[in-house]
Backbone as CSV, one residue per row, in Angstrom:
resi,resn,N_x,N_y,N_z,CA_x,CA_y,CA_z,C_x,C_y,C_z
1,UNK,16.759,-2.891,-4.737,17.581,-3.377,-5.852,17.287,-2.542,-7.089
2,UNK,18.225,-2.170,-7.930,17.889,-1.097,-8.738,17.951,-2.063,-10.448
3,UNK,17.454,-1.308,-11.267,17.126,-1.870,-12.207,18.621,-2.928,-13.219
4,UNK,19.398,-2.276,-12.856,21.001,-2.422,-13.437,20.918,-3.698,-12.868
5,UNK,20.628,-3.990,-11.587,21.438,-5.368,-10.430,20.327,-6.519,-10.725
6,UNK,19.294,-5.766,-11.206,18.230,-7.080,-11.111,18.061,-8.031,-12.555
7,UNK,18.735,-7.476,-13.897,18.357,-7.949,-15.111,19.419,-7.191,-15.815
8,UNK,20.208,-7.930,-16.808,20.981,-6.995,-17.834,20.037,-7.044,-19.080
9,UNK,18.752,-7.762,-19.018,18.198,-8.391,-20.520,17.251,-6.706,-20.550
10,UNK,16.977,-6.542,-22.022,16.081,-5.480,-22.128,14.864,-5.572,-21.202
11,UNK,14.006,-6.742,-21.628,12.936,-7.117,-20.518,13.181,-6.637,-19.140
12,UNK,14.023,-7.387,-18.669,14.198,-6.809,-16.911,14.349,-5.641,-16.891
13,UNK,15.120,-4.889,-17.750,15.322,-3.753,-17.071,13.961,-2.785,-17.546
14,UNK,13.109,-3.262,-18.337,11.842,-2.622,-18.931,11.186,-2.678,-17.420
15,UNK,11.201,-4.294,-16.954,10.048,-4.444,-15.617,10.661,-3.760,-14.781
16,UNK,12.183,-3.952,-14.466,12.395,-3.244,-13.145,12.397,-1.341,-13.335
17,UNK,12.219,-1.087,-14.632,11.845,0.511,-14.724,10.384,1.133,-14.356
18,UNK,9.433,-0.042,-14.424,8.224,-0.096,-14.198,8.397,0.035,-12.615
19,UNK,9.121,-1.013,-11.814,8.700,-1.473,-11.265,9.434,0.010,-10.188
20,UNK,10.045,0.791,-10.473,11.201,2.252,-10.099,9.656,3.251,-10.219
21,UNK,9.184,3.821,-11.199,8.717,4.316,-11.133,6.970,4.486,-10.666
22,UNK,6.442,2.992,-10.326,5.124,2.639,-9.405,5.923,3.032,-8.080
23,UNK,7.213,2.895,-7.537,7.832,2.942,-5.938,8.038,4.543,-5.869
24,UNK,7.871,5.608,-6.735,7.760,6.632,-6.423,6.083,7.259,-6.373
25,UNK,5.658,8.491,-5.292,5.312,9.018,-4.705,4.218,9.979,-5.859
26,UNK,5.084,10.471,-6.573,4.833,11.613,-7.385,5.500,11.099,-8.741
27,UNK,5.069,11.821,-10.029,5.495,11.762,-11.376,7.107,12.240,-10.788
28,UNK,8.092,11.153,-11.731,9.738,11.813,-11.521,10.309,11.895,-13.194
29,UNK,11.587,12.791,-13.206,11.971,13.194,-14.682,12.660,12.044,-14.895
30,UNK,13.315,12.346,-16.049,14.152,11.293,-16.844,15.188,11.498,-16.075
31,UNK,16.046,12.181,-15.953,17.329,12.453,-14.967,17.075,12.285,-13.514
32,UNK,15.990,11.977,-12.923,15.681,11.168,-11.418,15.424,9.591,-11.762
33,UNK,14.879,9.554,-12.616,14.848,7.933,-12.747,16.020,6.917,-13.165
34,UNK,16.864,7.779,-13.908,18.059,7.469,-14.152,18.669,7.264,-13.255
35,UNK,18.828,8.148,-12.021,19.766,8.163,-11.119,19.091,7.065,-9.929
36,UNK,17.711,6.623,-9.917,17.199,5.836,-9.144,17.286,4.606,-9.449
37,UNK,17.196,4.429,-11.188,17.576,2.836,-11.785,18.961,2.650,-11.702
38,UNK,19.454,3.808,-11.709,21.291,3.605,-11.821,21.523,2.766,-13.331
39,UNK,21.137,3.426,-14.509,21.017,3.233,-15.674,21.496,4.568,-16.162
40,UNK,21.759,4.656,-17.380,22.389,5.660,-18.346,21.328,6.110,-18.807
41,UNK,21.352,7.784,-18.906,20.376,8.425,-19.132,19.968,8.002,-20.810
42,UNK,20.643,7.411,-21.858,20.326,7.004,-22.656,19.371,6.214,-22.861
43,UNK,19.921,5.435,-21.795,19.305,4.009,-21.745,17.164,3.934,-21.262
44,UNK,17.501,4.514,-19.903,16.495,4.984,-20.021,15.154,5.938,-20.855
45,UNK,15.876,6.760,-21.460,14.980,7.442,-22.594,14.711,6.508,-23.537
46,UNK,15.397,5.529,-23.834,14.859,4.738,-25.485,13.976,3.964,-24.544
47,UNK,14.104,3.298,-23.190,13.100,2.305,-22.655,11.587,3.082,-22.333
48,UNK,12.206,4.496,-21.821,11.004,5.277,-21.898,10.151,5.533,-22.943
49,UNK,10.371,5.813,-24.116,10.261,5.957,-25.159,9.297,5.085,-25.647
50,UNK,9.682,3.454,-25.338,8.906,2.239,-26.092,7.561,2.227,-25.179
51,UNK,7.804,2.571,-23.812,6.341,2.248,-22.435,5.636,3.276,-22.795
52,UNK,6.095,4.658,-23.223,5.101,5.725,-23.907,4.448,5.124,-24.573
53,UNK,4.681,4.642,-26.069,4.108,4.399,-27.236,3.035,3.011,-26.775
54,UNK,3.229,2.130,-25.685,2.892,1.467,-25.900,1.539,1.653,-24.348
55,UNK,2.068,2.360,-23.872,0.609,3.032,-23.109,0.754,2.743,-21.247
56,UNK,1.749,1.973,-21.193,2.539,1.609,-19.833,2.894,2.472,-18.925
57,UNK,3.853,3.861,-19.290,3.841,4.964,-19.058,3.367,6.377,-19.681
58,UNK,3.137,7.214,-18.760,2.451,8.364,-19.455,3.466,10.012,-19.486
59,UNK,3.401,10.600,-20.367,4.589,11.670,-20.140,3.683,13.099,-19.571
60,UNK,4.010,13.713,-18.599,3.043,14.959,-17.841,3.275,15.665,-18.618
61,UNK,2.519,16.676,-19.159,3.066,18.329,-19.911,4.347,18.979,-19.121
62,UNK,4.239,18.651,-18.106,5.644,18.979,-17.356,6.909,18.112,-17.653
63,UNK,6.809,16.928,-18.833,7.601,16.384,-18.669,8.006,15.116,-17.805
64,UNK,7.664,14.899,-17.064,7.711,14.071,-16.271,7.332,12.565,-16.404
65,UNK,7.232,11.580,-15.787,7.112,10.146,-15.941,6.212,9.706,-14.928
66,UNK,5.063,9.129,-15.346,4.310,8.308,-14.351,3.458,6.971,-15.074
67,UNK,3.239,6.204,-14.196,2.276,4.973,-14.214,1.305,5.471,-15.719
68,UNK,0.844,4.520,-16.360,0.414,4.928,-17.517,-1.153,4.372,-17.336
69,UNK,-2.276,3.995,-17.639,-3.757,3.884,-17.202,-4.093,2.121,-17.867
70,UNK,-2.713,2.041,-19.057,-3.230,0.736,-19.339,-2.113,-0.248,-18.381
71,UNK,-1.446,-0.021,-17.470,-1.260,-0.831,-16.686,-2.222,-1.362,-15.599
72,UNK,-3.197,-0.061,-15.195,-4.203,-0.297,-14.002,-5.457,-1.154,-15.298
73,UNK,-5.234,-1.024,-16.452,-6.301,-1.965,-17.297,-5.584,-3.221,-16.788
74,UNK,-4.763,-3.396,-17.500,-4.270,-4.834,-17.399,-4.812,-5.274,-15.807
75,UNK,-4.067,-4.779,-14.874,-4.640,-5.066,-13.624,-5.911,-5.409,-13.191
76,UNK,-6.307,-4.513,-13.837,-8.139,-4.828,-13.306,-8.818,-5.968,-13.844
77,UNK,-7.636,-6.140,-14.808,-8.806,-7.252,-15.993,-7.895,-8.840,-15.439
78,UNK,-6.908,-8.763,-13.853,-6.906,-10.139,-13.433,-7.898,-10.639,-13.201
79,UNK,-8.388,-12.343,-12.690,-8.977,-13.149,-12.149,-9.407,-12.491,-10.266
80,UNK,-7.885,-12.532,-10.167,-8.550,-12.401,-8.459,-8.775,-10.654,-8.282
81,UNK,-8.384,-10.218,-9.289,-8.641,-8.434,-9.241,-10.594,-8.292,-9.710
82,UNK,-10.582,-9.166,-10.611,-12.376,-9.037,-10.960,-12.992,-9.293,-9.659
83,UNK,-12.570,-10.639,-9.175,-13.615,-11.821,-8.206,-13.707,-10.747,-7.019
84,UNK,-12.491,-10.073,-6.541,-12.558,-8.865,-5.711,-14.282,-7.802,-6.050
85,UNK,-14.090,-7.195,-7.084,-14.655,-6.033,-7.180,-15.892,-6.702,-7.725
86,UNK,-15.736,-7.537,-7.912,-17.189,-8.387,-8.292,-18.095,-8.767,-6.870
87,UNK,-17.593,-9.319,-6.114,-17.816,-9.194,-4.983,-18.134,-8.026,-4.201
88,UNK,-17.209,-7.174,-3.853,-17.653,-6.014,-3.288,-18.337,-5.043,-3.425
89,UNK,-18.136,-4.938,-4.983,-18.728,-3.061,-5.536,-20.176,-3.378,-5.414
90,UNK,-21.385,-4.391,-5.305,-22.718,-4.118,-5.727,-23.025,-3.653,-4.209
91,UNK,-22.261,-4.040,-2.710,-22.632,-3.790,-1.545,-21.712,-2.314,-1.528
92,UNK,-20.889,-1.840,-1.911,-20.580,-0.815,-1.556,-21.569,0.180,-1.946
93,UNK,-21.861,0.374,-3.613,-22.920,0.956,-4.573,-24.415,0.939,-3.683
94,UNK,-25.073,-0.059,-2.716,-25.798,0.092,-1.760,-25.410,0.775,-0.290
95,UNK,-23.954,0.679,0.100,-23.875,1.541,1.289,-24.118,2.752,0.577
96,UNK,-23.283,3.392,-0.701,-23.210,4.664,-0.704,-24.970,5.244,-0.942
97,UNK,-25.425,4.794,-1.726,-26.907,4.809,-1.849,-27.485,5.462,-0.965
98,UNK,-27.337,4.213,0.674,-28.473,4.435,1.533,-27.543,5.452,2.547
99,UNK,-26.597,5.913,2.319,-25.569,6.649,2.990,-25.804,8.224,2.590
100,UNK,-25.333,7.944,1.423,-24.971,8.975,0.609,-23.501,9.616,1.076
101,UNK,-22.944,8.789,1.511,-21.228,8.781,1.801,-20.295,7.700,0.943
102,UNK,-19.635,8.458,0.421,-18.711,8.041,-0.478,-17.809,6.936,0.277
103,UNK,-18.051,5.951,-0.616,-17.347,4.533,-0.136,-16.102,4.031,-0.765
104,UNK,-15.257,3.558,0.056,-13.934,2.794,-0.785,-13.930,1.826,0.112
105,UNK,-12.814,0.437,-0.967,-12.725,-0.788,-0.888,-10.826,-0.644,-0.808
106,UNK,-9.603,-1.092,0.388,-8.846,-1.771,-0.046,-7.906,-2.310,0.493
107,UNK,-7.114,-2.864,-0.096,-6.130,-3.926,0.407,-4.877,-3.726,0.911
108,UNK,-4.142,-4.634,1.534,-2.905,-4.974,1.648,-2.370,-5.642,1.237
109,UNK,-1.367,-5.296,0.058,-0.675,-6.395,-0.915,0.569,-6.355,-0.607
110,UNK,0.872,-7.559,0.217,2.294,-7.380,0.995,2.227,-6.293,1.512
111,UNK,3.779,-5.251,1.499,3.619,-4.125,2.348,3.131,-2.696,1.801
112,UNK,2.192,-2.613,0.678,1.290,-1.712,0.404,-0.346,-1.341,0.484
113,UNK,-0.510,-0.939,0.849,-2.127,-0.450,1.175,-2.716,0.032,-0.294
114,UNK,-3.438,-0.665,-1.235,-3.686,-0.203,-2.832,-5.619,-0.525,-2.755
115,UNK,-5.930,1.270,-3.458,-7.177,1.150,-3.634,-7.892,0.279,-4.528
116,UNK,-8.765,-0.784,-4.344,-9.568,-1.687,-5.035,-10.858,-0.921,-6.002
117,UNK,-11.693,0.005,-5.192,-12.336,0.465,-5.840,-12.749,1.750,-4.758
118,UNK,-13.887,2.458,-5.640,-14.036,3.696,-4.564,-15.899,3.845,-5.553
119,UNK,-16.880,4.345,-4.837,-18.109,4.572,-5.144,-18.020,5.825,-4.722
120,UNK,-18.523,6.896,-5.504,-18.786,8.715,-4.801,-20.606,8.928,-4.249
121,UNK,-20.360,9.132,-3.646,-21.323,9.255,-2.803,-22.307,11.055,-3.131
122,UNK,-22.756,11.331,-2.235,-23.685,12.551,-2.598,-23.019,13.518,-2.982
123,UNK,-21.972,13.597,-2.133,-20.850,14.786,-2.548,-19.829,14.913,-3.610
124,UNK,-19.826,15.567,-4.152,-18.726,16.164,-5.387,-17.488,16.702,-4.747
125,UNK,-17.419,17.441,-3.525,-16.436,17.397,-2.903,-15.730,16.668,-2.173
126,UNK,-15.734,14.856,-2.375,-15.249,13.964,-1.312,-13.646,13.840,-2.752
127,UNK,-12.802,13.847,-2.129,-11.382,13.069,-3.216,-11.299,11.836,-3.430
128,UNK,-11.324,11.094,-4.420,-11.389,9.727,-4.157,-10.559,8.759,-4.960
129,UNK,-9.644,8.108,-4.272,-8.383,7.494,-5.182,-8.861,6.608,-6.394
130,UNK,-8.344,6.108,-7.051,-8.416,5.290,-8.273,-8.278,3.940,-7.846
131,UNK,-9.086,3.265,-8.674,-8.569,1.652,-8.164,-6.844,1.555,-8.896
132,UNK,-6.478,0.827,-7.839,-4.753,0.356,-7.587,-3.938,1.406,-7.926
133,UNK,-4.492,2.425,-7.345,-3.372,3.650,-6.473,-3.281,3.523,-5.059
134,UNK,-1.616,3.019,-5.168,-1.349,3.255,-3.344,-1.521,4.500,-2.737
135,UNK,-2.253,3.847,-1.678,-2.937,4.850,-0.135,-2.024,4.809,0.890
136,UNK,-1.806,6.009,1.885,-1.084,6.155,3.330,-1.301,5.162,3.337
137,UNK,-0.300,4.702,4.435,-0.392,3.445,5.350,-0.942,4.049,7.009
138,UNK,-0.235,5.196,7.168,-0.388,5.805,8.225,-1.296,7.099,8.522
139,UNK,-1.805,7.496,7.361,-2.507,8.692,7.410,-3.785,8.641,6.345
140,UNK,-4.236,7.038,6.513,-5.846,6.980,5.966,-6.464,5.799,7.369
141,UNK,-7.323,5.568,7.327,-8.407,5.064,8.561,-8.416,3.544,7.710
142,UNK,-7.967,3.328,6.749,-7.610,2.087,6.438,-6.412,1.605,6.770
143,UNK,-5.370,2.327,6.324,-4.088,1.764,6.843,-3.720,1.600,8.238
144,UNK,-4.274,2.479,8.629,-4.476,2.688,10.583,-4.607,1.148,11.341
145,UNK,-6.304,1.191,10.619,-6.419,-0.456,10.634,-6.033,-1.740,10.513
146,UNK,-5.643,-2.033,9.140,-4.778,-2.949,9.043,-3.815,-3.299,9.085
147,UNK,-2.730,-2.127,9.643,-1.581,-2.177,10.089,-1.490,-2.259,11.434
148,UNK,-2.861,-1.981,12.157,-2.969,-2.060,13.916,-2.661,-3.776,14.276
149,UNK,-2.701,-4.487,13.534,-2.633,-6.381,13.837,-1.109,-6.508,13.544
150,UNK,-0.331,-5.563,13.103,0.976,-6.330,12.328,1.754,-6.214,13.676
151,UNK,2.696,-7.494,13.005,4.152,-7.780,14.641,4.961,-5.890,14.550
152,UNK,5.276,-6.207,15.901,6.102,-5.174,16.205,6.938,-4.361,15.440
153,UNK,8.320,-5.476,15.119,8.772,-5.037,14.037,8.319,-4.979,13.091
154,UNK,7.491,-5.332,12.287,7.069,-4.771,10.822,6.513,-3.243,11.185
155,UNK,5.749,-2.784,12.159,5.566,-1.583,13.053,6.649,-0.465,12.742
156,UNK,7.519,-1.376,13.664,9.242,-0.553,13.813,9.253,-0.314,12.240
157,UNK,9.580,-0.637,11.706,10.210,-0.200,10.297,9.409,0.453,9.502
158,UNK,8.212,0.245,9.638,7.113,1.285,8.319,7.172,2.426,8.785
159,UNK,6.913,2.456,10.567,6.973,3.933,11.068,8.188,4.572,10.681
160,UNK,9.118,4.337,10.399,10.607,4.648,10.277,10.802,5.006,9.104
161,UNK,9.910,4.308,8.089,9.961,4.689,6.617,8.732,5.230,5.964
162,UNK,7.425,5.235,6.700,6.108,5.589,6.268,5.420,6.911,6.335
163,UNK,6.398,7.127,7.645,5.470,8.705,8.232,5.730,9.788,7.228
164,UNK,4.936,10.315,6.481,4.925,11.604,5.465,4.032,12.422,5.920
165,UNK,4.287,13.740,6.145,3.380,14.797,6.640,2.277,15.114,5.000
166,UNK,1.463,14.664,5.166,0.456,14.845,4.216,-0.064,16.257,3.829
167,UNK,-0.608,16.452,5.108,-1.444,17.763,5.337,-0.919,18.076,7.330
168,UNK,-1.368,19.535,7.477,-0.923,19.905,8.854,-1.588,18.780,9.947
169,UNK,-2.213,18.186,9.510,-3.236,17.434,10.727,-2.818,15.664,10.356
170,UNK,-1.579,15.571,9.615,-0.973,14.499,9.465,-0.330,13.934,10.764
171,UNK,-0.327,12.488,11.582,-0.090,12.456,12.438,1.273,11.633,12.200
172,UNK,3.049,12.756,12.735,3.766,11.747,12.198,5.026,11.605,13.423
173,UNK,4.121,11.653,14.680,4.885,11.255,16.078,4.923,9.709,16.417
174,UNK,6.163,9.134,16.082,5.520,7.498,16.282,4.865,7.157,17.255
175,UNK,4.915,7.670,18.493,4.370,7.371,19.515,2.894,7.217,19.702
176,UNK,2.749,8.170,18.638,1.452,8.957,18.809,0.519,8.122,17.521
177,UNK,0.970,7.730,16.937,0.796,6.971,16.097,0.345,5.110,16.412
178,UNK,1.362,5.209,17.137,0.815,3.743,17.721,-0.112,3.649,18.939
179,UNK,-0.456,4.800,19.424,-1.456,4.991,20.584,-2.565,4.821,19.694
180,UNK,-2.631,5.144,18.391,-3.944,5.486,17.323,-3.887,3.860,16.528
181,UNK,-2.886,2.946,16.628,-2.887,1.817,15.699,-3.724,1.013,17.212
182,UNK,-3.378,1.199,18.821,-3.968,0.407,19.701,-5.516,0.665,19.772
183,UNK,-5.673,1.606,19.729,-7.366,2.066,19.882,-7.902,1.391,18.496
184,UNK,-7.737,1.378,17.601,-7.788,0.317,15.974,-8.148,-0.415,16.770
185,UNK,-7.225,-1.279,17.145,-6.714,-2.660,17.239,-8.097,-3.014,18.750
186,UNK,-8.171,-2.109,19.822,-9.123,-2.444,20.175,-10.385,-2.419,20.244
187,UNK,-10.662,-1.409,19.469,-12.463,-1.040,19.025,-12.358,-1.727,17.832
188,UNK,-11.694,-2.200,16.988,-12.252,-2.898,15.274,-12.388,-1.883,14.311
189,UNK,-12.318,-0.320,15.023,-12.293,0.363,13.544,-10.933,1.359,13.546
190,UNK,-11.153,2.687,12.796,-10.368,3.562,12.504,-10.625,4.235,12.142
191,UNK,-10.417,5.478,12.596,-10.693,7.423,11.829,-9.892,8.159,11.505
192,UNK,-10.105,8.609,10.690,-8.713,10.461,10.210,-9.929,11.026,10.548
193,UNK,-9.316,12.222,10.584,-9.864,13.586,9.958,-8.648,14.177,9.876
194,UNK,-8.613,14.461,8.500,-8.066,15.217,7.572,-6.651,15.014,7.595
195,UNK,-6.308,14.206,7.753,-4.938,13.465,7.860,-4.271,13.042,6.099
196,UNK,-5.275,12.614,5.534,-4.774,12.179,4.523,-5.261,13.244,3.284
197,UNK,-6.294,14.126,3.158,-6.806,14.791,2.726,-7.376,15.924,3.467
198,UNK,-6.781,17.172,3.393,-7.666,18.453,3.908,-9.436,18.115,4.221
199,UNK,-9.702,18.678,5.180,-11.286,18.793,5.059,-12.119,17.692,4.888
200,UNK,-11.436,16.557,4.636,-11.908,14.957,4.474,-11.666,14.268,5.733
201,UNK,-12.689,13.682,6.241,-12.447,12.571,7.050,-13.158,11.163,6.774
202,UNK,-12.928,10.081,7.393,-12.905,8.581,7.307,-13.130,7.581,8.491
203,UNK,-13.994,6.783,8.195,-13.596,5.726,9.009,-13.840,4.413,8.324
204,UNK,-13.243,3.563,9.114,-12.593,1.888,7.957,-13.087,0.685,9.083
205,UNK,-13.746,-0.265,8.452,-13.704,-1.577,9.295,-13.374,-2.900,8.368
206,UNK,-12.908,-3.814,9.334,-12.197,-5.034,8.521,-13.318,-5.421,7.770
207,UNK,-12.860,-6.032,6.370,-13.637,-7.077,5.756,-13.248,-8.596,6.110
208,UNK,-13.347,-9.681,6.715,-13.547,-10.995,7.124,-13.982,-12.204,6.048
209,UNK,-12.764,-12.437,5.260,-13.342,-14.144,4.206,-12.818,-14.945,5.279
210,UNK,-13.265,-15.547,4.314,-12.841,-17.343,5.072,-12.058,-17.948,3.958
211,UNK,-11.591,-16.853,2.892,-10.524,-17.805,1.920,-9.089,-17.004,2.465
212,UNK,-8.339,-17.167,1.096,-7.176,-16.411,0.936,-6.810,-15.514,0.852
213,UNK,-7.778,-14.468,0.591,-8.048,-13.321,-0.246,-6.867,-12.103,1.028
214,UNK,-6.572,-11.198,0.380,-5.635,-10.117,1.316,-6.430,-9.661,2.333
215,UNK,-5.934,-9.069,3.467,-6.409,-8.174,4.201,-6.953,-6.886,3.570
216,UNK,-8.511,-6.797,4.311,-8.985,-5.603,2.904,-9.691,-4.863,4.128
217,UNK,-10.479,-4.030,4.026,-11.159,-2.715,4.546,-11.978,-1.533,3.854
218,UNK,-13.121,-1.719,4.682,-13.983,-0.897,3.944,-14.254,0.146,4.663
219,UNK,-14.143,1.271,3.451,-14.535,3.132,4.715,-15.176,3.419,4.076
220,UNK,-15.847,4.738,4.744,-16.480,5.506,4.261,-15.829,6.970,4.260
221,UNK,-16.245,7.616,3.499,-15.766,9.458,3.946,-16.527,10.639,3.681
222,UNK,-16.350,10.799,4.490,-17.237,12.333,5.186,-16.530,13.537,5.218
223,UNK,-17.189,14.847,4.655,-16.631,16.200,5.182,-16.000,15.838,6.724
224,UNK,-14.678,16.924,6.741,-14.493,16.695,8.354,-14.773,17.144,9.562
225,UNK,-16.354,18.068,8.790,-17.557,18.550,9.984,-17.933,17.170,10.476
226,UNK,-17.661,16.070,9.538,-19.001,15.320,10.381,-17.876,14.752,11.842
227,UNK,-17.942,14.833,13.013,-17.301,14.305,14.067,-17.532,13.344,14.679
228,UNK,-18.894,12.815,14.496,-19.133,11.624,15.161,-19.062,10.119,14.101
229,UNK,-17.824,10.160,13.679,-17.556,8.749,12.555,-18.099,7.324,13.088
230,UNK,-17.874,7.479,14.736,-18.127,6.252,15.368,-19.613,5.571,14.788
231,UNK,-20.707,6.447,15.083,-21.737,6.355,14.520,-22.274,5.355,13.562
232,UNK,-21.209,5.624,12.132,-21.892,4.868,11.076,-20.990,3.152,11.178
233,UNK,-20.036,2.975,12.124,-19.582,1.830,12.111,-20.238,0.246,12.405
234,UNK,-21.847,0.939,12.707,-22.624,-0.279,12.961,-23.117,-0.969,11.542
235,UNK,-23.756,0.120,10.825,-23.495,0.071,9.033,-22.742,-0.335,8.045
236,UNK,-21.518,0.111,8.367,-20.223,-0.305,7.992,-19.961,-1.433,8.257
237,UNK,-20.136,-2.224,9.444,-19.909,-3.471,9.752,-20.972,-4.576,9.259
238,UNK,-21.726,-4.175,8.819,-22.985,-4.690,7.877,-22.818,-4.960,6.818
239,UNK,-22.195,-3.833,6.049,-21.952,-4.403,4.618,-20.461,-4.835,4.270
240,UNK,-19.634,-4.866,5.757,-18.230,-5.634,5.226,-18.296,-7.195,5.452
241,UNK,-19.136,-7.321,6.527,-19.526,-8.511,6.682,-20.149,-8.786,5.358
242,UNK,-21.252,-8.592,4.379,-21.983,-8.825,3.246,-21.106,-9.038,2.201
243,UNK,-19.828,-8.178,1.778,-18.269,-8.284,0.853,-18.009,-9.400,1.483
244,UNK,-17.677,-9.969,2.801,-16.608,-11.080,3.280,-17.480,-12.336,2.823
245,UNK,-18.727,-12.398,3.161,-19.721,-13.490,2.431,-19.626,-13.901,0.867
246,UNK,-20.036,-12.788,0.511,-19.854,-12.955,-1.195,-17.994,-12.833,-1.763
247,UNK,-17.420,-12.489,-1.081,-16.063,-13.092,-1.238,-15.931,-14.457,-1.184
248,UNK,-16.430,-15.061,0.004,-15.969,-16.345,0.148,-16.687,-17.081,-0.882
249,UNK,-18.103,-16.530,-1.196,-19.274,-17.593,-1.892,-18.815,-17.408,-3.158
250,UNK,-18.445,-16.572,-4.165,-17.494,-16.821,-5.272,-16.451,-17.691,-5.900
């Protein structure tokens, strides 16, 4: 639904411009967002204009339009966004420790996979997303995972709309893809190498509350020399179990 169909009031079409440019991929111009809100290029520049000033959106030296840093404030500073990272980050900050592998925390919010938090580990060369920047669904060892439990059709359709060749070692044969969501689904974990990031690899195991809380997952990542990921999943399953505890005990 584009910004025009959902609100004629300034407000709506402020949220649903927000809400146009978090659903893209990459920073987009004023004349792509226009044509994606199906709004008048006018219209859009004065709305752009006010989310600049006010810190919502950010403008690239290229010009361009993206997510602005005090929206991921606002975000972070919810109730169930704290009780999250309040919970998790002091056991992640100990995996990476006794690891020295760079750790991330995250979720499934409805049908997006969004980073909660991320700890860097020994290496300076690991990449590591931002809390509540959406992640692959299909080409990180988290999404692998928590998309290995979903019904069929919800399957059918992400593959249909999800597969993006990332990097050359991106896996985007559906077939081949769901041979990799069954092996998930029956060992409890999940691996890339270098699927989602060159030279980076991963592996993810469920986190387990006993409340409400989203489907979440905790990885680790490794250069993609290291080959034996299986390895640290006994670890891994140690301290997601320790997050799912202090989730619930919160």
């Amino acid at each position: 639904m584009t910004a025009s169909e959902r609100s004629n009031s300034h407000v709506g079409r402020v949220f649903a411009l927000l809400d146009t440019i978090a659903e893209q991929a990459e920073a987009v111009t004023l004349s792509q967002l226009a044509r994606l809100a199906e709004l008048p290029v006018s219209t859009v520049h004065r709305l752009l204009a006010e989310l600049v000033s006010w810190g919502g959106v950010e403008r690239t030296p290229a010009g361009r339009y993206r997510l602005g840093d005090k929206i991921w404030r606002l975000g972070v500073r919810s109730p169930w966004e704290r009780h999250l990272r309040d919970s998790a980050l002091p056991v992640a900050r100990e995996l990476a420790r006794q690891t020295g592998a760079a750790v991330a925390i995250s979720a499934m919010i409805n049908d997006r996979l969004v980073c909660l938090d991320t700890v860097r580990g020994r290496l300076d060369s690991i990449y590591l997303a931002r809390a509540g920047d959406d992640l692959p669904l299909f080409a990180t060892s988290a999404g692998k995972l928590l998309m290995s439990t979903a019904e069929r059709s919800v399957l059918v359709e992400a593959l249909r709309n999800r597969l993006i060749r990332r990097t050359p070692y991106t896996q985007v044969v559906p077939k081949l893809v769901l041979a990799q969501l069954d092996r998930a689904r029956q060992t409890g974990f999940a691996t890339t190498y270098s699927e989602s990031t060159a030279g980076q690899a991963s592996v993810s195991v469920r986190v387990h509350t006993d409340d409400d809380s989203p489907q979440m997952a905790l990885t680790m990542l490794h250069p993609a020399t290291q080959r034996d990921l299986a390895s640290h999943v006994p670890v891994l399953r140690q301290a997601a179990a320790s997050i799912g505890r202090a989730v619930g005990a919160r």
